[in-house]
Every structure is written in structure tokens, then in C-alpha cells.
N, CA, C and O of each residue as an XYZ file, in Angstrom:
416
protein
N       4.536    -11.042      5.983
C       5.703    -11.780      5.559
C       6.161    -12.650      6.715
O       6.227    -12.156      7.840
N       6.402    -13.611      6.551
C       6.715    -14.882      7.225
C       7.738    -15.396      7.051
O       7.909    -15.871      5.928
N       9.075    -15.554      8.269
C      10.157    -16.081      7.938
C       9.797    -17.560      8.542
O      10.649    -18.219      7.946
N       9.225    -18.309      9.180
C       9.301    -19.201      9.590
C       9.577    -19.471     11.100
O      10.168    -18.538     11.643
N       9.315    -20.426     11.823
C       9.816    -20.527     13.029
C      11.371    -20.532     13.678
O      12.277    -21.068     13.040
N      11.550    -20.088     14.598
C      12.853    -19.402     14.935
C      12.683    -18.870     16.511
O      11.548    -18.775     16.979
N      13.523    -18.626     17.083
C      13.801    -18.036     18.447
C      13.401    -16.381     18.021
O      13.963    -15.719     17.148
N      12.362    -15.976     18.831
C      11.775    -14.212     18.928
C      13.060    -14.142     19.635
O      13.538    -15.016     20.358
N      13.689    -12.710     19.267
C      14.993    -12.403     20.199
C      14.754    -11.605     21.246
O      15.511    -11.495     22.211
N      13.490    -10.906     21.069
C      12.864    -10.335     22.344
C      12.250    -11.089     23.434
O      12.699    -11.033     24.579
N      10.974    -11.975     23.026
C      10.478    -12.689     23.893
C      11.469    -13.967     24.584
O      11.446    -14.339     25.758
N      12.305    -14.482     23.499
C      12.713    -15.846     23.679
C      12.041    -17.075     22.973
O      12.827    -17.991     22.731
N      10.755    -17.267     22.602
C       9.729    -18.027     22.520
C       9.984    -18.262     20.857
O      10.007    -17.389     19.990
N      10.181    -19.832     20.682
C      10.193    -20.327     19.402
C       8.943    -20.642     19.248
O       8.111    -21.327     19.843
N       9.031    -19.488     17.598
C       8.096    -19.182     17.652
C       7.343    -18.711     15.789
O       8.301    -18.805     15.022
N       6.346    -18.384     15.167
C       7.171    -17.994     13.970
C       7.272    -16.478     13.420
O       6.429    -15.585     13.501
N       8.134    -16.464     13.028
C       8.919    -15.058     12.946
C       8.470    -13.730     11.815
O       8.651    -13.943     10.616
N       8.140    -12.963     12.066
C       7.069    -12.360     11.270
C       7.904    -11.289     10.737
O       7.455    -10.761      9.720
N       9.128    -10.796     11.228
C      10.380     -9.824     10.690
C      11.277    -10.013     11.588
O      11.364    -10.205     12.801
N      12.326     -9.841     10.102
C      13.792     -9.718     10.828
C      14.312     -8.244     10.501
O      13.835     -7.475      9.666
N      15.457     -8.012     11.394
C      15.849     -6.700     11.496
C      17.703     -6.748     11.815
O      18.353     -7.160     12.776
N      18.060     -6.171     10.620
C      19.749     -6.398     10.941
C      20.346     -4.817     10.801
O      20.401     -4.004      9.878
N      20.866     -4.829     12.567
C      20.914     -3.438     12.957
C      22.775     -3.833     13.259
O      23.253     -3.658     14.380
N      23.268     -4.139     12.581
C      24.007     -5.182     13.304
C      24.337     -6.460     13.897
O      25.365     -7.137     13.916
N      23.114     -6.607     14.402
C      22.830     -8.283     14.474
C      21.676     -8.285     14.082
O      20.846     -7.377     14.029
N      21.604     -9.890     13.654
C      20.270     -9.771     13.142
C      18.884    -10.287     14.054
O      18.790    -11.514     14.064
N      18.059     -9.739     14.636
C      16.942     -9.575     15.570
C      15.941    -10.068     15.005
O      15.522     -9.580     13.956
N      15.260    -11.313     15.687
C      14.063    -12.126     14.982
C      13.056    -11.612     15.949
O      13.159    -11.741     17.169
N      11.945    -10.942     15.251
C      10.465    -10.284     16.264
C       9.165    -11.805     15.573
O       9.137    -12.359     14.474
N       8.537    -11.950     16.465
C       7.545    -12.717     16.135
C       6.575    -11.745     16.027
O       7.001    -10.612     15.805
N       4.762    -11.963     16.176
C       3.848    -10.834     15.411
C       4.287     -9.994     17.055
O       4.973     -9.029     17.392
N       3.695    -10.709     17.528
C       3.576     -9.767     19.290
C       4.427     -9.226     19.384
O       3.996     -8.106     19.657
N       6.147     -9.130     19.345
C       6.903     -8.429     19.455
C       7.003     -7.496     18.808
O       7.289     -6.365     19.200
N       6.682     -7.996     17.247
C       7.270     -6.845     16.046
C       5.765     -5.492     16.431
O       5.925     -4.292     16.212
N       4.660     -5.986     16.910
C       3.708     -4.984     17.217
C       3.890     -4.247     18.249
O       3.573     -3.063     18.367
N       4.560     -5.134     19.255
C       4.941     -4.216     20.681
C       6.003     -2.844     19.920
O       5.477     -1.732     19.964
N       7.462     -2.928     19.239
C       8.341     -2.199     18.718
C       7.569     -1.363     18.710
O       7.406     -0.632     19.687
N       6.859     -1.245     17.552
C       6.623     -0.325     16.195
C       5.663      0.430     17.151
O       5.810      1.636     16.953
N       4.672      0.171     18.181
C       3.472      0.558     18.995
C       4.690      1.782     19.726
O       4.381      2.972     19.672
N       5.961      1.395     20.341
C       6.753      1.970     21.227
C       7.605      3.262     20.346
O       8.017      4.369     20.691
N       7.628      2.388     18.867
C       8.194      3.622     18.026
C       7.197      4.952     17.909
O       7.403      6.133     18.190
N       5.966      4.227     17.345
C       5.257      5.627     17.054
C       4.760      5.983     18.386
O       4.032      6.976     18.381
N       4.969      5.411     19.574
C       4.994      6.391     20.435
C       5.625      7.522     20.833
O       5.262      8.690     20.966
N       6.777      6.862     21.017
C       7.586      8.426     21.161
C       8.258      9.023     19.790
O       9.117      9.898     19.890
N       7.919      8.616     18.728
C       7.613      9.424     17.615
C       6.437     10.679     17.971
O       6.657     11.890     17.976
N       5.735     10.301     18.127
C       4.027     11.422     18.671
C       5.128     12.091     19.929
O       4.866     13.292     19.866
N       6.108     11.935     20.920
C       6.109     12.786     21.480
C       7.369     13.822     20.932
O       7.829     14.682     21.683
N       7.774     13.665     19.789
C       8.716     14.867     19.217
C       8.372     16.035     19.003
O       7.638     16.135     18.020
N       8.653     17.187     19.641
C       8.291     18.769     18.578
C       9.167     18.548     17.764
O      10.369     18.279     17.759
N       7.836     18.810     16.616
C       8.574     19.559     15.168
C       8.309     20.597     15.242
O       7.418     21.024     15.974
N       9.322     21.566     14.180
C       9.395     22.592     13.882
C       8.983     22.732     12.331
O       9.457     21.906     11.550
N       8.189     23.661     11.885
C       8.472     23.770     10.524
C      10.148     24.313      9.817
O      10.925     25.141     10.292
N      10.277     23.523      8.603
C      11.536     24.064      7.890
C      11.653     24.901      7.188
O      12.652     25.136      6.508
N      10.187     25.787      7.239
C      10.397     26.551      6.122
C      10.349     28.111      7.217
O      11.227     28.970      7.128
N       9.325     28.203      8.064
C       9.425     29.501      9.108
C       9.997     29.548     10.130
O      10.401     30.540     10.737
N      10.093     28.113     10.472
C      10.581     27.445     12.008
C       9.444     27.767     13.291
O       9.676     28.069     14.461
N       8.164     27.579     12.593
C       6.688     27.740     13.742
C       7.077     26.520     14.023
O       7.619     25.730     13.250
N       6.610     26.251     15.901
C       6.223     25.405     16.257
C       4.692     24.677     16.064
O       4.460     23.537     16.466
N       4.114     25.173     15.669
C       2.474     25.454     15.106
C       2.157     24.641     14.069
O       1.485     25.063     13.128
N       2.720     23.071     14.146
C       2.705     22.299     13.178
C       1.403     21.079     13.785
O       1.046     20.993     14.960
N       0.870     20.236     12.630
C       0.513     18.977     12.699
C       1.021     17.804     12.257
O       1.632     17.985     11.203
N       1.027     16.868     12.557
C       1.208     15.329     11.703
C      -0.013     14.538     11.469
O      -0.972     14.315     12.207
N       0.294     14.113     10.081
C      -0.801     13.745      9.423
C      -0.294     12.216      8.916
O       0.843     12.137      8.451
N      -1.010     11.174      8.989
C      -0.830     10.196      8.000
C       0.312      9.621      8.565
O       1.107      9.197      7.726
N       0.801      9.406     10.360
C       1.528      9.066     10.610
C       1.401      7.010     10.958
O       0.429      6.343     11.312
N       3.029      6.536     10.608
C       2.836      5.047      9.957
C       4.112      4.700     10.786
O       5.058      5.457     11.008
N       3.948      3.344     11.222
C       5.316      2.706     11.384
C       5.297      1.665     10.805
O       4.325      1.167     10.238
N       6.783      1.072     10.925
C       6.949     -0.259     10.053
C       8.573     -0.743      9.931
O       9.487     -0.088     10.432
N       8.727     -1.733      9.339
C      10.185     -2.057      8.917
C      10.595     -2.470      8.088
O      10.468     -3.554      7.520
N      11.493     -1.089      7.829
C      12.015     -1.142      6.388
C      12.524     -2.405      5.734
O      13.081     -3.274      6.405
N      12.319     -2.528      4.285
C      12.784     -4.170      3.920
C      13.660     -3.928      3.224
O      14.500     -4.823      3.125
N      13.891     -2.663      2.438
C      14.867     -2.417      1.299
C      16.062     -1.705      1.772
O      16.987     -1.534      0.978
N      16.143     -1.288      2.932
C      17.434     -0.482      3.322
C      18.802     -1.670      4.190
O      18.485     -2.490      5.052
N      19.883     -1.519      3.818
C      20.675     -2.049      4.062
C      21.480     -1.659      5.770
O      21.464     -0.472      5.441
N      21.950     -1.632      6.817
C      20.634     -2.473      7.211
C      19.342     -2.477      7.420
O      18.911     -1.372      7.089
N      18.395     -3.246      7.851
C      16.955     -2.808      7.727
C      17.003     -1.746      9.302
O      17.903     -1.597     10.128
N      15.656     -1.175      9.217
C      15.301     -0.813     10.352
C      13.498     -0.658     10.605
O      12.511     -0.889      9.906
N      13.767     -0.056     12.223
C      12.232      0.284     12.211
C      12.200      1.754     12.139
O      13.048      2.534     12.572
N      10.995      2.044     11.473
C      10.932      3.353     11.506
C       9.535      4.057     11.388
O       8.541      3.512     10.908
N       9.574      5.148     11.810
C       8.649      5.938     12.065
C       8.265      6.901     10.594
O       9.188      7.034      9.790
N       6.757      7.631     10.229
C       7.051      8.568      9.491
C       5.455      9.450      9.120
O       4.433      8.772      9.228
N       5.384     10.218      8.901
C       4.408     11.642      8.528
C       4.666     12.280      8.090
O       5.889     12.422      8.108
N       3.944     13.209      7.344
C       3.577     13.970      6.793
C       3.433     15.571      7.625
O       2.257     15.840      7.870
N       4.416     16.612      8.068
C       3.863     17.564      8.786
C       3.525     19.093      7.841
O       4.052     19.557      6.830
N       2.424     19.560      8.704
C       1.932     20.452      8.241
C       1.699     21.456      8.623
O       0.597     21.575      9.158
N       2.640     22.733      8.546
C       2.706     23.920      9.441
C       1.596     24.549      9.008
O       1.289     24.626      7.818
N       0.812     25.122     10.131
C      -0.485     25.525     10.389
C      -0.456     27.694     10.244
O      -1.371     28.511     10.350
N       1.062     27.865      9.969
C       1.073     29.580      9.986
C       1.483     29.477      8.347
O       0.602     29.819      7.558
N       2.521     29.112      7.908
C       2.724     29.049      6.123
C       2.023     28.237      5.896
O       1.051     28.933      5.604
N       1.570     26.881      5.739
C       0.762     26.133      4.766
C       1.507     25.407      4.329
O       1.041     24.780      3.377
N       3.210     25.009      4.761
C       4.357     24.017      4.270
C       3.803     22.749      4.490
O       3.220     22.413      5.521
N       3.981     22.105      3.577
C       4.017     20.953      3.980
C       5.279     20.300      3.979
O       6.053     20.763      3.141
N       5.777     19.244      4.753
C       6.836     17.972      4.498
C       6.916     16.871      4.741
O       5.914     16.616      5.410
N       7.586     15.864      4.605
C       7.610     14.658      4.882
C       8.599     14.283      5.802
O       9.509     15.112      5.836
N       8.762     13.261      6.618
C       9.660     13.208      7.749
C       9.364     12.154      8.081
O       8.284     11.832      8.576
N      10.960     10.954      7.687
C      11.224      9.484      8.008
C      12.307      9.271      8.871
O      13.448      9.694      8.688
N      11.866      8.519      9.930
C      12.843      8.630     11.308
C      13.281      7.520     11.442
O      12.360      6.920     11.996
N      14.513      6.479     11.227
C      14.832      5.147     11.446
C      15.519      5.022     12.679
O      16.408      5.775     13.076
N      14.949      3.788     13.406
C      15.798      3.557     14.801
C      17.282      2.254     14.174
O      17.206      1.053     14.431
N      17.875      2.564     13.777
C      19.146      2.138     13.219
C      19.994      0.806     14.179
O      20.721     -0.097     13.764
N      19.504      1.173     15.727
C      20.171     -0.050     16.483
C      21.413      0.622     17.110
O      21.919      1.674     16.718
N      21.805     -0.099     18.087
C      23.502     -0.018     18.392
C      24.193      1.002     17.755
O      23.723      1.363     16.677
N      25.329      1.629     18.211
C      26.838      1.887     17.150
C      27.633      1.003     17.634
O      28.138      1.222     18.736
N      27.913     -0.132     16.965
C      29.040     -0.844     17.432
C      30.544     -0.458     17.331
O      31.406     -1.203     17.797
């Protein structure tokens, strides 16, 4: 999706704008930026312990883990998300993490 050329609010560089993000203000990422984010989200996404919710083992996996930015949530965000799978019950769940921005 392509908004058109515009000032990246990260880089600076007019440029064209590949997502916007209104966390409060609204933040124009071009491709390089919006890939740098999401690379930094599911990074330290991968470094969270989970717990399972159903025994509370630490003895979990993530599976099928994705980042991206949301288009339908008011405001948008970036966010993280997987599938975990405790390895002592056999629970499975789902788990969506949005970086929301600021509290102004």
C-alpha cells in the first residue's frame, strides 16, 4: 500500500510513503523505515517470556510469529503476534501485542 510521496518522519527523506501510523500523531514510514520498525518490533517481541495461561509453565514455544501495521484499529499501530504453545499441557493461544505510541 502506497500513500504517495511525503516526508519519512523517521528518516526525514521525501520520499514515497509505504504506511502511515496515527499513535497520536500521525508518522509517515517509507519501505526502509516501515521494515527497520517492524524488524525492531519482532525483535524484542522474540525476547519476551511467556508463560502459559492455562498451567503457568514457562516451557512454551512461538509459532507463526508476524509483524505488521494494523490498518483497521483506531489508532493504527505496529504490532507484533503468535501463536504460543505450551510444551507440558498442549495449550495452545494466540497473543497480539500493539506498540500504541506516546501517552500524551
Amino acid at each position: 500500500m502506497t500513500f504517495g510521496k511525503d516526508t519519512c518522519s523517521s528518516c526525514g527523506k521525501y520520499t514515497d510513503i509505504t504506511a502511515k501510523v496515527l499513535n497520536g500523531q500521525e508518522t509517515l514510514y517509507c519501505k526502509e523505515c516501515q521494515d527497520k520498525e517492524l524488524k525492531i518490533m519482532l525483535e524484542n517481541f522474540n525476547q519476551i517470556k511467556f508463560y502459559c495461561i492455562k498451567c503457568g509453565s514457562s516451557n512454551v514455544t512461538k509459532n507463526d510469529t508476524k509483524t505488521g501495521i494494523s490498518l483497521t484499529d483506531i489508532p493504527n499501530a505496529i504490532y507484533a503476534k503468535a501463536f504460543i504453545t505450551c510444551k507440558d499441557c498442549d495449550h495452545r493461544f494466540f497473543l497480539k501485542m500493539e506498540d500504541q505510541g506516546k501517552i500524551n
